[in-house]
DRENDO-1510 file (C-alpha; in Angstrom, 1 decimal, always signed):
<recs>
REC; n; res; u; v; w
REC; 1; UNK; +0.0; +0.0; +0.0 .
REC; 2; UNK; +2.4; +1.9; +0.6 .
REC; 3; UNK; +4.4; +1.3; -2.4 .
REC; 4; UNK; +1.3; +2.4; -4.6 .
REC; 5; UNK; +1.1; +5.7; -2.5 .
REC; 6; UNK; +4.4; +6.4; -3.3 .
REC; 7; UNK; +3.9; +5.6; -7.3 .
REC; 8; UNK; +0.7; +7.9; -7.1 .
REC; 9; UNK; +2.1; +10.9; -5.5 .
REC; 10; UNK; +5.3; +10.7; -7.8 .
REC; 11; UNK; +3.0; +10.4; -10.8 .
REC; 12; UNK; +0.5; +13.3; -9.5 .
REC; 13; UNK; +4.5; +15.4; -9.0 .
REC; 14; UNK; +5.7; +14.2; -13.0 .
REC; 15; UNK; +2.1; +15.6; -14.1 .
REC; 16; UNK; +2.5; +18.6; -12.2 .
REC; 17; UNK; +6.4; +19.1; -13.3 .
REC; 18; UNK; +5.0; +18.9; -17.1 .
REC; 19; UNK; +1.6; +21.1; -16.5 .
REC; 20; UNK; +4.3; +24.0; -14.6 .
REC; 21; UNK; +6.3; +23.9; -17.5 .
REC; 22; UNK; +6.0; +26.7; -19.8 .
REC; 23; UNK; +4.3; +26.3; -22.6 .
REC; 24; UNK; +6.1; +29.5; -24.5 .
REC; 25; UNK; +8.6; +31.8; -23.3 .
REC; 26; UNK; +9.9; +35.3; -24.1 .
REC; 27; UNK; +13.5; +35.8; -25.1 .
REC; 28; UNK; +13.8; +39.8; -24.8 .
REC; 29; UNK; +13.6; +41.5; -23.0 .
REC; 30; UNK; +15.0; +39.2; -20.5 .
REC; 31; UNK; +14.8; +41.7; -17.8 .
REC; 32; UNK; +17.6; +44.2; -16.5 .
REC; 33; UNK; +17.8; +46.5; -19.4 .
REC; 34; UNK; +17.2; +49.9; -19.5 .
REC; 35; UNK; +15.5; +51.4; -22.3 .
REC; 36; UNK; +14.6; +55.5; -23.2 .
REC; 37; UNK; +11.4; +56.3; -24.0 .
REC; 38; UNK; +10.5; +57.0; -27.8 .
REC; 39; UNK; +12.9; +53.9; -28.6 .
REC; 40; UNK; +12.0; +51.2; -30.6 .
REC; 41; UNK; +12.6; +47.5; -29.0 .
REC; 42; UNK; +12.0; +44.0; -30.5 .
REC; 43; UNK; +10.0; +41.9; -28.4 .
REC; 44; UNK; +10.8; +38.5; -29.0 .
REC; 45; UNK; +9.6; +34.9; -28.2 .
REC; 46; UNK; +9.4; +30.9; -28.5 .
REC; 47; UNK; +7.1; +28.3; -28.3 .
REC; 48; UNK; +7.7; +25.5; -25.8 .
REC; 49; UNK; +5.3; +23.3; -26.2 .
REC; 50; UNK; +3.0; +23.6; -29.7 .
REC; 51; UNK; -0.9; +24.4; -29.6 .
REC; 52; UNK; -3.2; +24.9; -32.0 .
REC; 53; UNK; -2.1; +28.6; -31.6 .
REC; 54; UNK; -4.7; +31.1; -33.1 .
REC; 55; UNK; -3.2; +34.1; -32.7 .
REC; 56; UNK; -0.4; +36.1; -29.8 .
REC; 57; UNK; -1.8; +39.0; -27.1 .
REC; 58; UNK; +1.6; +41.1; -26.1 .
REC; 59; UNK; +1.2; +43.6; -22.9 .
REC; 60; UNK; +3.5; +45.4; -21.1 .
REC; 61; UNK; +3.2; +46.7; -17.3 .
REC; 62; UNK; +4.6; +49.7; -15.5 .
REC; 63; UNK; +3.6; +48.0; -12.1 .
REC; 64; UNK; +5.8; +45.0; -12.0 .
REC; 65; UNK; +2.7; +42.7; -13.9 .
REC; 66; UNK; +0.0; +44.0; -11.2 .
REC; 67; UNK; -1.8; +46.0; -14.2 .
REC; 68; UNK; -1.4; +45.1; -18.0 .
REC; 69; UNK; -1.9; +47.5; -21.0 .
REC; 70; UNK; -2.2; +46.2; -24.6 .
REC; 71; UNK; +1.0; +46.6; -27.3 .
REC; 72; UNK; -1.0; +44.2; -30.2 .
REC; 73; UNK; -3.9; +42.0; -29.6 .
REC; 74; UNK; -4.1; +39.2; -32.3 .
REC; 75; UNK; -0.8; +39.1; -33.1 .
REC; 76; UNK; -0.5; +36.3; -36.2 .
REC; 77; UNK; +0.0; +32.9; -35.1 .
REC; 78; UNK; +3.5; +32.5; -37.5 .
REC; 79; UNK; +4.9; +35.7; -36.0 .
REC; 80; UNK; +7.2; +35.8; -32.8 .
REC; 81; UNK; +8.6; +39.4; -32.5 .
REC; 82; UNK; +7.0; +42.4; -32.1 .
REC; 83; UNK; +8.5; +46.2; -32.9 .
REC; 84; UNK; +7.1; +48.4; -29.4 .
REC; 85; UNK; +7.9; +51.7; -29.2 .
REC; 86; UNK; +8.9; +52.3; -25.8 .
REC; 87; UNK; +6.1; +54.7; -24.1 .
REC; 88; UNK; +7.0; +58.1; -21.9 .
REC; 89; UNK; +6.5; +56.6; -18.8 .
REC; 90; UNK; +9.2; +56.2; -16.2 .
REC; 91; UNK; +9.3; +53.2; -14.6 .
REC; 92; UNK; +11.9; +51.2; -12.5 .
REC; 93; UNK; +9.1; +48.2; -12.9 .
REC; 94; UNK; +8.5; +47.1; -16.6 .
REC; 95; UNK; +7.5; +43.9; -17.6 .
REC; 96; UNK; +6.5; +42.4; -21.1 .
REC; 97; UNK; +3.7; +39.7; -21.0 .
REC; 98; UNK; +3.2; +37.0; -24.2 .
REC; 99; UNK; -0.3; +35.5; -23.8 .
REC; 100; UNK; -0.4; +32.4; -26.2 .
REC; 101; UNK; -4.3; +32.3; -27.1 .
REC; 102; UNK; -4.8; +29.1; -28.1 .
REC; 103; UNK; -8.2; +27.4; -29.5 .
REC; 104; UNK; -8.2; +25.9; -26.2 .
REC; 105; UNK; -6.2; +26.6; -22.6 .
REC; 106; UNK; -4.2; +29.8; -23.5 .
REC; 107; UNK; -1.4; +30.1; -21.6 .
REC; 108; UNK; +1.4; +33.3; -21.2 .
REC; 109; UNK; +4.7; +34.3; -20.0 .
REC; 110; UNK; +6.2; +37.2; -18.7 .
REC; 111; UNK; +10.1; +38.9; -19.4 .
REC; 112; UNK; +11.8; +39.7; -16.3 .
REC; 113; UNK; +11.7; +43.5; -14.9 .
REC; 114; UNK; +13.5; +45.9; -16.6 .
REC; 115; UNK; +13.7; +50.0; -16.7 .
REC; 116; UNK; +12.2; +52.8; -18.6 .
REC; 117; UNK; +14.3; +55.8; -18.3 .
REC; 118; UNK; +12.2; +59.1; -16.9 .
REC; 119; UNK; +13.1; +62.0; -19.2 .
REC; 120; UNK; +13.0; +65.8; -18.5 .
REC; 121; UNK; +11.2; +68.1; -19.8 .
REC; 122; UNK; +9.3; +67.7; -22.7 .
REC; 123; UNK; +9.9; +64.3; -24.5 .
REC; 124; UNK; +10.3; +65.1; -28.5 .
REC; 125; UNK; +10.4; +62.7; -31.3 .
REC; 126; UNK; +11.3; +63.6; -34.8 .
REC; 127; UNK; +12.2; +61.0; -37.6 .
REC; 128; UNK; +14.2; +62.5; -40.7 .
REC; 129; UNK; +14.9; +61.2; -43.7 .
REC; 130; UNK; +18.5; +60.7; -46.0 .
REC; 131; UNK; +16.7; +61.1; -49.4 .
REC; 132; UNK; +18.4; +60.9; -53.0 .
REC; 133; UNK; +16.7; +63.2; -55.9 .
REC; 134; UNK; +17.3; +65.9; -58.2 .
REC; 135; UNK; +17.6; +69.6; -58.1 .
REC; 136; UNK; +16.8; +71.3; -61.3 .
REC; 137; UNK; +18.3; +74.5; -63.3 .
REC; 138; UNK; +17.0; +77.4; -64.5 .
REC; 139; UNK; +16.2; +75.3; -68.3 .
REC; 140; UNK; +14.5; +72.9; -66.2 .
REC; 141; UNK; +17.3; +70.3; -66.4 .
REC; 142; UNK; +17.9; +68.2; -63.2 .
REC; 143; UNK; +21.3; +66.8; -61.3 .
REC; 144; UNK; +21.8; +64.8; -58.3 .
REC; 145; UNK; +21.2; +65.6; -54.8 .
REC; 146; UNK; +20.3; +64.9; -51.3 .
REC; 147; UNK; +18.8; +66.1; -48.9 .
REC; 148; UNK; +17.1; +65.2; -44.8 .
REC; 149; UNK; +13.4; +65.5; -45.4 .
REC; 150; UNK; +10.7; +64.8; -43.1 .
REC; 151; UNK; +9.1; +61.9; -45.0 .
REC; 152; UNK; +10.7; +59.9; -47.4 .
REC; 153; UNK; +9.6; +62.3; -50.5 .
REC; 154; UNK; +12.8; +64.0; -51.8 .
REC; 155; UNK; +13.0; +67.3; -51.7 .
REC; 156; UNK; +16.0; +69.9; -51.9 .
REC; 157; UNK; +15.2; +71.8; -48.9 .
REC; 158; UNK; +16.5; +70.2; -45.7 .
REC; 159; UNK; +14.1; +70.1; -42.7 .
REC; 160; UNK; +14.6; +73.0; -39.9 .
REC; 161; UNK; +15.2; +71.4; -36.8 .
REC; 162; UNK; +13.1; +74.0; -34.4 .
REC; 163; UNK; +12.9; +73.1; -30.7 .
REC; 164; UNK; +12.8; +74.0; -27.2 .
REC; 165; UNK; +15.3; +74.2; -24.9 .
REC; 166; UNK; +14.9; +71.3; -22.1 .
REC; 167; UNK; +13.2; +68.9; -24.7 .
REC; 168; UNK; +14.3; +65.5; -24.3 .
REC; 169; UNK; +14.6; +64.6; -28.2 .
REC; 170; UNK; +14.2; +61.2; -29.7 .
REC; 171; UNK; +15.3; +61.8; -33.3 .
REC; 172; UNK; +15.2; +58.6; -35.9 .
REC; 173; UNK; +17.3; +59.0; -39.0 .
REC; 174; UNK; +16.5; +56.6; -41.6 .
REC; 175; UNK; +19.0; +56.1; -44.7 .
REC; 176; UNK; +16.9; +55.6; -47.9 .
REC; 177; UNK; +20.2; +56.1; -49.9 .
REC; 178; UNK; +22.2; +53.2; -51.5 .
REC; 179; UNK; +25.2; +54.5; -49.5 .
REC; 180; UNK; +26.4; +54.6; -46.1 .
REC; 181; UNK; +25.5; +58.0; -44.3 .
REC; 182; UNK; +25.8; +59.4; -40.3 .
REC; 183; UNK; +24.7; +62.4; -38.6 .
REC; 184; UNK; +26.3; +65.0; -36.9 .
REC; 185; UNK; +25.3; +67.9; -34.9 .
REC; 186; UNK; +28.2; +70.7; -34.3 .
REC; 187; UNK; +28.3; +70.7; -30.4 .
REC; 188; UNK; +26.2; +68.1; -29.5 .
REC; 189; UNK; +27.6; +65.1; -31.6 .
REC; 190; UNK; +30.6; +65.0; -33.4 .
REC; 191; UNK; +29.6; +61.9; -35.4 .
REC; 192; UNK; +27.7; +58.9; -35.2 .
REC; 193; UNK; +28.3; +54.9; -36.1 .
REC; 194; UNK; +27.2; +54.6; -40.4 .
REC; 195; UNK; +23.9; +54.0; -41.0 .
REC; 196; UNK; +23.5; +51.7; -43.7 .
REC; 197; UNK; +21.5; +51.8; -46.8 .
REC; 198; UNK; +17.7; +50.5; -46.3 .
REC; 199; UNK; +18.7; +50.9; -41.8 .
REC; 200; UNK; +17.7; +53.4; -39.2 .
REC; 201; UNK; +19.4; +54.7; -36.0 .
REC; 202; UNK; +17.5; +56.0; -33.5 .
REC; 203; UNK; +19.7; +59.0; -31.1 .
REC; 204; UNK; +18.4; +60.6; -28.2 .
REC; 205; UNK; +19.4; +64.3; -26.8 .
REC; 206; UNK; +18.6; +66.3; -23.9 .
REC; 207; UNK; +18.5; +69.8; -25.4 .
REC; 208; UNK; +19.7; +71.5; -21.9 .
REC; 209; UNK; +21.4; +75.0; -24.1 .
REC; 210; UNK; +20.0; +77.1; -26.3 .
REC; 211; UNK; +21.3; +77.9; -30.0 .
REC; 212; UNK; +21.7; +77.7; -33.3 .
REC; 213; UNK; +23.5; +74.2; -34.9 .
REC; 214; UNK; +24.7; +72.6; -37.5 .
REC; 215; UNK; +23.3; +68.6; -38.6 .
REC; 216; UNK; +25.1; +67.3; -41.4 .
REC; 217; UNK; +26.4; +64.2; -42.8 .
REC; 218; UNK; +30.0; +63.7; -41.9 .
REC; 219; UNK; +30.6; +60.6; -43.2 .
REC; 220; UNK; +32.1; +62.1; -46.2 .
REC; 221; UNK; +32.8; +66.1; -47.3 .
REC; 222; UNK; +30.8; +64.7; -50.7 .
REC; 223; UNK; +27.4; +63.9; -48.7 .
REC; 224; UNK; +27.3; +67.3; -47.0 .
REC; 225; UNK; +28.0; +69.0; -50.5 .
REC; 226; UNK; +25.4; +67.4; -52.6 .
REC; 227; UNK; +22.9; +68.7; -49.7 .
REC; 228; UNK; +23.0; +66.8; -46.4 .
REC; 229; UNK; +23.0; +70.1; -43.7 .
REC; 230; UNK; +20.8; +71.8; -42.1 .
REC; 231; UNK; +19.6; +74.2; -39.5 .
REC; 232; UNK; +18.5; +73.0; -35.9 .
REC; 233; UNK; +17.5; +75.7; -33.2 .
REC; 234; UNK; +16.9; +75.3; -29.6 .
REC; 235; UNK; +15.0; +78.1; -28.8 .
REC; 236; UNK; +14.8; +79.5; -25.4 .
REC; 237; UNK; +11.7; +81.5; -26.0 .
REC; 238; UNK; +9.2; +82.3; -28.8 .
REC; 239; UNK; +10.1; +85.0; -31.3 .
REC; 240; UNK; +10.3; +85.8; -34.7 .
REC; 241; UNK; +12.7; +83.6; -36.6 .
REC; 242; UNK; +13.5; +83.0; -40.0 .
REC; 243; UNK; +15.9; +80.4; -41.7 .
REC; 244; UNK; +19.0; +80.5; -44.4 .
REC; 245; UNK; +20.8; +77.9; -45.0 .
REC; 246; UNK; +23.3; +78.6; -47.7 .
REC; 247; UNK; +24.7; +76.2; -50.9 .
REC; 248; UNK; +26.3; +76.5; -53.7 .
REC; 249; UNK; +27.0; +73.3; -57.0 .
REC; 250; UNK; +28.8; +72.9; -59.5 .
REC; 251; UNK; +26.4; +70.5; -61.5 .
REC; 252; UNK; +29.7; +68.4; -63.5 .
REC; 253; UNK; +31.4; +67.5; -59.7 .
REC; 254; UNK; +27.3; +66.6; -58.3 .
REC; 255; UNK; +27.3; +64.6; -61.3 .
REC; 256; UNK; +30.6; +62.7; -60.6 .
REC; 257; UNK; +29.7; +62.6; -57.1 .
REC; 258; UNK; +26.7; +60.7; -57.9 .
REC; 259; UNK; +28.6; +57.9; -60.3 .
REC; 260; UNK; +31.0; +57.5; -57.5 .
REC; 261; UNK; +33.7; +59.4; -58.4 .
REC; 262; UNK; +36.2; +61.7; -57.3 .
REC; 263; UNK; +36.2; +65.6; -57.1 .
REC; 264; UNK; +38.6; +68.1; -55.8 .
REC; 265; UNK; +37.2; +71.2; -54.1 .
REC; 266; UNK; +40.4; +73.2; -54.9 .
REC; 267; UNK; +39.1; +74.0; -57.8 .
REC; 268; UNK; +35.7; +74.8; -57.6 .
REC; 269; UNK; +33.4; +77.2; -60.0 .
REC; 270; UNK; +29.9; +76.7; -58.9 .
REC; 271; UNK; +27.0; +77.0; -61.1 .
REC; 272; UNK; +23.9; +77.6; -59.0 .
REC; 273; UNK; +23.4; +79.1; -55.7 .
REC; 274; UNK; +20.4; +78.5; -53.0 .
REC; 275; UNK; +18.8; +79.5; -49.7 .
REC; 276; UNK; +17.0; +76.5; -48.3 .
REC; 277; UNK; +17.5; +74.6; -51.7 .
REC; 278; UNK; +15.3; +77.4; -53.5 .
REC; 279; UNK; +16.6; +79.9; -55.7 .
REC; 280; UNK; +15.4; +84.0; -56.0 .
REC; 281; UNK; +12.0; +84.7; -57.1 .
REC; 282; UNK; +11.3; +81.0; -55.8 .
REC; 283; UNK; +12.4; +81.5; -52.6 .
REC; 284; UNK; +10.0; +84.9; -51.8 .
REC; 285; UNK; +7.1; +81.5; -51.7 .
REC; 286; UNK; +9.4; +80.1; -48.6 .
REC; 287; UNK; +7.9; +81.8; -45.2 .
REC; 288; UNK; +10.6; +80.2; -43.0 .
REC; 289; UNK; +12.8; +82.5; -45.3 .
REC; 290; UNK; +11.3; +85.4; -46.7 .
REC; 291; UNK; +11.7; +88.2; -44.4 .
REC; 292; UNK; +8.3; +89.9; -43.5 .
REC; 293; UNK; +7.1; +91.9; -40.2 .
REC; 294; UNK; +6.9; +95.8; -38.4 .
REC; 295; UNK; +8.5; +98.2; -38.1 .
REC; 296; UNK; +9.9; +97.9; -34.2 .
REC; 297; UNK; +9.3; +93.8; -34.5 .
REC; 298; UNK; +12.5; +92.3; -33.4 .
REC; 299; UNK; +13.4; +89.7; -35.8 .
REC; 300; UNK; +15.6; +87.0; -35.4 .
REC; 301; UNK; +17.2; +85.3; -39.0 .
REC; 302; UNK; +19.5; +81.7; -38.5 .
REC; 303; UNK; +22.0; +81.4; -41.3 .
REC; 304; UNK; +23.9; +78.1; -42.0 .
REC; 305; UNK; +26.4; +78.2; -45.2 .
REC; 306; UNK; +26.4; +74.4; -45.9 .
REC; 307; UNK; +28.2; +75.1; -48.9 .
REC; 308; UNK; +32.2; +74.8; -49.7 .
REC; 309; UNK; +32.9; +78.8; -50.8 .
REC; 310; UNK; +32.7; +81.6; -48.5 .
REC; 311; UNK; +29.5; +84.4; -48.6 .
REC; 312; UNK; +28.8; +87.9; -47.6 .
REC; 313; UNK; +25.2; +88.3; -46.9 .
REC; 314; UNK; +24.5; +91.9; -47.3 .
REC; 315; UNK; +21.4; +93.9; -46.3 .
REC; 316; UNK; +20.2; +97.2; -48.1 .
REC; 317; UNK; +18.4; +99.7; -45.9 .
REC; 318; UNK; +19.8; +98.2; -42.4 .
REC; 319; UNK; +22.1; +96.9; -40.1 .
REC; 320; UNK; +21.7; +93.7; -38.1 .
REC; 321; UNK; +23.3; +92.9; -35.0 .
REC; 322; UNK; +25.6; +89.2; -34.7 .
REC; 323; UNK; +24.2; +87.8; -31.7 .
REC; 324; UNK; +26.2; +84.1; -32.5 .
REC; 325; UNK; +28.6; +83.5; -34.4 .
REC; 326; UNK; +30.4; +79.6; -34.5 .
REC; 327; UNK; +33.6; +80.9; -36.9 .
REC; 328; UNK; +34.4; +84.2; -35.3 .
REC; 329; UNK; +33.1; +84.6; -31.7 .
REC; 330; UNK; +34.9; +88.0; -31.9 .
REC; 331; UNK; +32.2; +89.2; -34.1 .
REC; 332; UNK; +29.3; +88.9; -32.0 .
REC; 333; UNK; +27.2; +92.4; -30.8 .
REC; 334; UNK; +29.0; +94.4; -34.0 .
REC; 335; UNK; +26.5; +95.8; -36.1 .
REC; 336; UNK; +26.8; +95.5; -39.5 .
REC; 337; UNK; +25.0; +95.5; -42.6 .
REC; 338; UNK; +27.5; +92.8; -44.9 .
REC; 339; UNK; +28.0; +89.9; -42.9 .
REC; 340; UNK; +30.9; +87.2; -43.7 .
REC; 341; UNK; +30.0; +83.7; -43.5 .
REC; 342; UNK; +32.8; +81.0; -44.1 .
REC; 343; UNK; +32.3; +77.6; -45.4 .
REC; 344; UNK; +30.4; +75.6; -42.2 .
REC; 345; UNK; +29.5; +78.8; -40.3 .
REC; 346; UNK; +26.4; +78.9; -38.1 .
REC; 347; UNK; +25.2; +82.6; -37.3 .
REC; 348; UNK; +22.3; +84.4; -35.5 .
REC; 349; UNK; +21.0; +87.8; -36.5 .
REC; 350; UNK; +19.3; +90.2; -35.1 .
REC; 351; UNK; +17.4; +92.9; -37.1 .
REC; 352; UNK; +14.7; +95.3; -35.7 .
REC; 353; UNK; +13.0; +97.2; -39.0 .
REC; 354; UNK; +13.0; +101.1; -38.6 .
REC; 355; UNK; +11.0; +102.0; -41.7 .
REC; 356; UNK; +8.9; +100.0; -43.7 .
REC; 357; UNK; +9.1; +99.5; -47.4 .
REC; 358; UNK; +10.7; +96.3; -49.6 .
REC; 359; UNK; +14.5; +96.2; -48.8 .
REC; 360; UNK; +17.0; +93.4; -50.7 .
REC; 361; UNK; +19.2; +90.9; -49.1 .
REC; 362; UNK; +21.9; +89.8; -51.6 .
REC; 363; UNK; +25.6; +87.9; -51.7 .
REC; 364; UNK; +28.1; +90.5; -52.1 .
REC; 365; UNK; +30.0; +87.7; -54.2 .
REC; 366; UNK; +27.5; +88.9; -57.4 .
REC; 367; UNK; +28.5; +85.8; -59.0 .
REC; 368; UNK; +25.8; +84.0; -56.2 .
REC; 369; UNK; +23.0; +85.9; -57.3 .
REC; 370; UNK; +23.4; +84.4; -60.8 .
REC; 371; UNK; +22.1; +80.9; -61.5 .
REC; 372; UNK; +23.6; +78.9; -64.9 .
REC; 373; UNK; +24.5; +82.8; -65.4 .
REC; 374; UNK; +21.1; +84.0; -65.4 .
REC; 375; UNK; +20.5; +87.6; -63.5 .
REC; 376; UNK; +18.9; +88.3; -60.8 .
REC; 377; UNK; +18.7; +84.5; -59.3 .
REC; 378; UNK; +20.8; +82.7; -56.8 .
REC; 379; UNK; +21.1; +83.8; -53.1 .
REC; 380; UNK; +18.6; +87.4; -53.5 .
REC; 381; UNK; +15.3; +87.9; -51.6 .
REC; 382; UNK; +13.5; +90.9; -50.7 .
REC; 383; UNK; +12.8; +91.4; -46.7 .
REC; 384; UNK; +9.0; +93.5; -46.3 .
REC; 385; UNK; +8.5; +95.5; -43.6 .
REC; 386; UNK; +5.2; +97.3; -42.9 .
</recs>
């Protein structure tokens, strides 16, 4: 008798052992990690032992698993990962649970507790774009170029960057090139690992200081020239800003560029001229760079020369005053009314209208307000002041 006791309670443990085991499990997170908000992790997991398996429920928890809120409900059966964006929460408590719904005892597992990082300020996320297109001439004829857009549309004018100081940015770049590419900011990142064609890196910032940047592609001097830079602002309060970001081509080196070949920028005789990849009249139809306002407004202009030759940005009927400077530090509060940019300079100006009338902003260089030597076009516009 006591033999079969023995037999029934080791039988009654096997069936237990096998009905405890789990029946699918979840590979990551395993628990421990730390992950920022606005990140994008792969949830991953494996069956144990096969069901009849109709479809996955994923949750996550902020509570350690004492709550659960939905990721996906009816996840296909064939699929084991999951893309989750990582929500602004803060927690020191996150958990993942995989519920297998079966078509008859569903059963689940959950990762092990990990961290979402609490961010301050206001949490930001941007995605931009490494796009390959064509520019076009005054005939209409086009040559290569790139460009960060917003979405992944080419088009020649790079995307201001305009945020707040104290923002905690996530910012996804995504390389729909055939070539390797990276991102740089001057001041805040120097460079960043390649990002390879058809792949996306995700960066995150805490915008603590105010200012006016630089992004740009630094992988090579031939990515930035054919039109990867741009103008990013952190902004410590509101006010009336307007954008320039300065390039020049020489359509025979974009062209050899763009087959993979060599150029030397020692000798360089540029054809066409822009301000935010739009030539004049076009660019009086850009608001973020046409100059308008009162008389008395003060008015705040970002100028970025993204190009390889130096310009002289100069303004009939006032004087602005160089609040930043990146090149010459030494120039900031002179008032002037031409204003040197080198090649990579990043400058704030200040300009408060005393009159009101239509005034011209021009490069002193008169060969840039020329375009496939065509006059007036290039790097003109006309500021209007009421």
């Amino acid at each position: 008798m006591k033999l079969m006791q023995k037999i029934f309670l080791l039988g009654i443990l096997l069936l237990w052992t096998f009905l405890s085991r789990a029946h699918v499990a979840v590979d990551y997170p395993v628990g421990g990690e730390v992950f920022m908000p606005g990140t994008v992790v792969t949830i991953s997991w494996h069956i144990v032992i096969p069901h009849d398996t109709q479809n996955w429920d994923v949750y996550y928890s902020e509570d350690g698993g004492s709550s659960w809120l939905p990721i996906q409900i009816d996840v296909p059966s064939n699929q084991l990962s999951l893309d989750w964006e990582v929500p602004a929460i803060g927690t020191q408590t996150a958990r993942i649970l995989v519920i297998m719904d079966n078509s008859g005892t569903d059963y689940q597992a959950a990762s092990g507790i990990f961290e979402i990082s609490a961010l301050p300020g206001n949490l930001v996320t941007k995605k931009l774009f490494i796009n390959r297109g064509s520019a076009q001439t005054t005939s209409g004829a086009e040559f290569p170029a790139l460009a960060f857009n917003s979405s992944g549309t080419f088009n020649p004018t790079n995307e201001i960057l305009h945020f707040s100081k104290g923002d905690s940015l996530i910012l996804t770049v995504v390389n729909n090139d055939t070539t390797y590419h990276n991102l740089a900011i001057d001041g805040i990142q120097t460079s960043s690992t390649p990002i390879a064609p058809g792949d996306s890196v995700i960066f995150g910032f805490q915008l603590s200081s105010a200012g006016v940047y630089r992004y740009y592609d630094s992988y090579s001097q031939g990515n930035s020239y054919l039109g990867l830079s741009g103008i990013m602002l952190i902004e410590e309060s509101p006010g009336k800003h307007f954008f320039w970001n300065l390039r020049e081509h020489e359509i025979a080196k974009n062209i050899s560029l763009a087959n993979g070949g060599m150029v030397d920028f020692t000798e360089f005789q540029p054809d066409y001229f822009f301000i935010n990849g739009k030539r004049f009249p076009e660019i009086q139809g850009d608001p973020l760079a046409a100059v308008q306002g009162l008389v008395g407004d003060t008015i705040n202009i970002f100028i970025c020369n993204s190009g390889i030759m130096k310009h002289s940005i100069h303004f009939h009927g006032f004087h602005v005053k160089i609040k930043y400077s990146k090149k010459k530090p030494q120039m900031v509060d002179l008032i002037k009314d031409t204003v040197p940019l080198l090649a990579g300079e990043v400058m704030e100006l200040e300009l408060v209208p005393d009159k009101p009338g239509e005034y011209p902003v021009h490069d002193h260089n008169l060969v840039a307000i020329t375009g496939g030597g065509e006059y007036p076009n290039g790097m003109l516009l006309i500021m209007s002041f009421e």
